[in-house]
Every structure is written in structure tokens, then in C-alpha cells.
N, C-alpha and C positions, 0 to 999 in steps of 0.2 A: 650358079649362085642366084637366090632371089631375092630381089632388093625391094621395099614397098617403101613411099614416100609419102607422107602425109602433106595435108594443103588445106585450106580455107578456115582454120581457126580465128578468133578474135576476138573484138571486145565487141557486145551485143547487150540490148537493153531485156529484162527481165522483160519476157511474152514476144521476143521474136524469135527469129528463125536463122539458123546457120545451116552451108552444108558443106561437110567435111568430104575430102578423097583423098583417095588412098591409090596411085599410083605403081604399079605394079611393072616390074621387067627382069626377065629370067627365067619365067615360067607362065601362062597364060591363066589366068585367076576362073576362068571358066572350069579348069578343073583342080583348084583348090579349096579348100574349105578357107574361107573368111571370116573376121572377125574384127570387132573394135571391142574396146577397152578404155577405160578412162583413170584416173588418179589425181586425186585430190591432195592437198599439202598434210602431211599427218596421217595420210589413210593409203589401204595398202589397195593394189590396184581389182580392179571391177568390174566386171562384166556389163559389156552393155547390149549388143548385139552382133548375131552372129549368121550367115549364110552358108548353106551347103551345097556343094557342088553338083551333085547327084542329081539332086531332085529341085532346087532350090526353094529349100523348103529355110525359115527364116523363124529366126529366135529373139526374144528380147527379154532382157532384165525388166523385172518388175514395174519400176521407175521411171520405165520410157516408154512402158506400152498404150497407145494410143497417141505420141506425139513423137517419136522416133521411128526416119523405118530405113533400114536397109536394103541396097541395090548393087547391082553392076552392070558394067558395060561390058559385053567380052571384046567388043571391039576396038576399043578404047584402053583395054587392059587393066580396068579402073574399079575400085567401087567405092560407094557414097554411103554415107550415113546423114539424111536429112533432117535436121533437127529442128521443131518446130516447139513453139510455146514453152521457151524456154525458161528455167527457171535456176534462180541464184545456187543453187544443190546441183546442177548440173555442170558447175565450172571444176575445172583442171586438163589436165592432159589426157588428150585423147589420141589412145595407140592404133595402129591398124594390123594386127595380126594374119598370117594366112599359113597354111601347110599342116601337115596332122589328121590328127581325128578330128578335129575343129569341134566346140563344145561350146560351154560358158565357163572353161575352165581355163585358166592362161597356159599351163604347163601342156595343155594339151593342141596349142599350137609351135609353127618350129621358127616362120620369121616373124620378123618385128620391125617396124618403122621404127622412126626418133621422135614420134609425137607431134602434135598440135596444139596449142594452148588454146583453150574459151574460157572466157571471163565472163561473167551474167552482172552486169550492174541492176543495183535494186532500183 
């Protein structure tokens, strides 16, 4: 059974910087495909970025390329999503997915944490 934990969400001023992890145990994230996700109130959940096991080769949503980046630790069992320059559109819950074909598609991962909350004050 693989369980992923989220951690480091909060409330942050519009133009800093959060970084989120994602906590992993059950299986070593080294050879899972990764992924975050976020959701918004009213809106249905989203792709943000995502890591592959293989090659680690690294994906991002539109919206976060050039101040969003994904990482892991295999040592640590962990990975991050650093989020810099952030911006009031980037608040709600942030998932941390892993297992699957890993994509920018949710259904195409198999676990899932319980989220993290970011708030962007203006």
C-alpha cells in the first residue's frame, strides 16, 4: 500500500515563494511516475506538474512554466514542487499524485495524498 503525504502549504503573499512535499512510503518514488495537481473552489481539479521515473524527464502546466519546478529526493522518499512568484490564480489544494502512467491527466495516476492548502493573498 502507498500512502503520499502532503506538507508545506499556506498562506503566502502574492510574488513569494512556497515549497510543497509530498511524502512518500510503501513504495520508493524513484520508480514512480509523480505528479501534483491542484483545485480550486468551483473548479474541477488540474494539472500542474508532473515527473517521470524513467528518465526524469519533467512536465508542467502551462501556467506554472517558468516559476514552478518539480523535484525529488529518492533518498528522502520525497518530492517537491517549488513554487515561486506566486500568484493569487495559484491558490487552492494542492494534490500529490504518483503510480500509473503518470501524465497531466489525474485518472492516469493510482495514489493520491489529502492535499495541501495555498492561499495567495493579493
Amino acid at each position: 500500500q502507498v500512502q503520499l503525504e502532503e506538507s508545506g502549504g499556506g498562506l503566502v503573499q502574492a510574488g513569494g515563494s512556497l515549497r510543497l512535499s509530498c511524502a512518500a512510503s510503501g513504495r520508493s518514488v524513484s520508480i514512480l511516475n509523480m505528479g501534483w495537481f491542484r483545485q480550486a473552489p468551483g473548479k474541477e481539479r488540474e494539472f500542474v506538474a508532473a515527473i517521470r521515473w524513467s528518465d526524469d524527464s519533467t512536465h508542467y502546466a502551462d501556467s506554472v512554466k517558468g516559476r514552478f519546478t518539480i523535484s525529488r529526493d529518492n533518498a528522502k522518499n520525497t518530492v517537491y514542487l517549488q513554487m515561486n512568484s506566486l500568484k493569487h490564480e495559484d491558490m487552492g489544494v494542492y494534490y500529490c499524485a504518483g503510480g500509473g502512467s503518470g501524465s497531466y491527466v489525474s485518472r492516469a495516476y493510482i495514489y493520491w495524498g489529502q492535499g495541501t492548502q495555498v492561499t495567495v493573498s493579493s
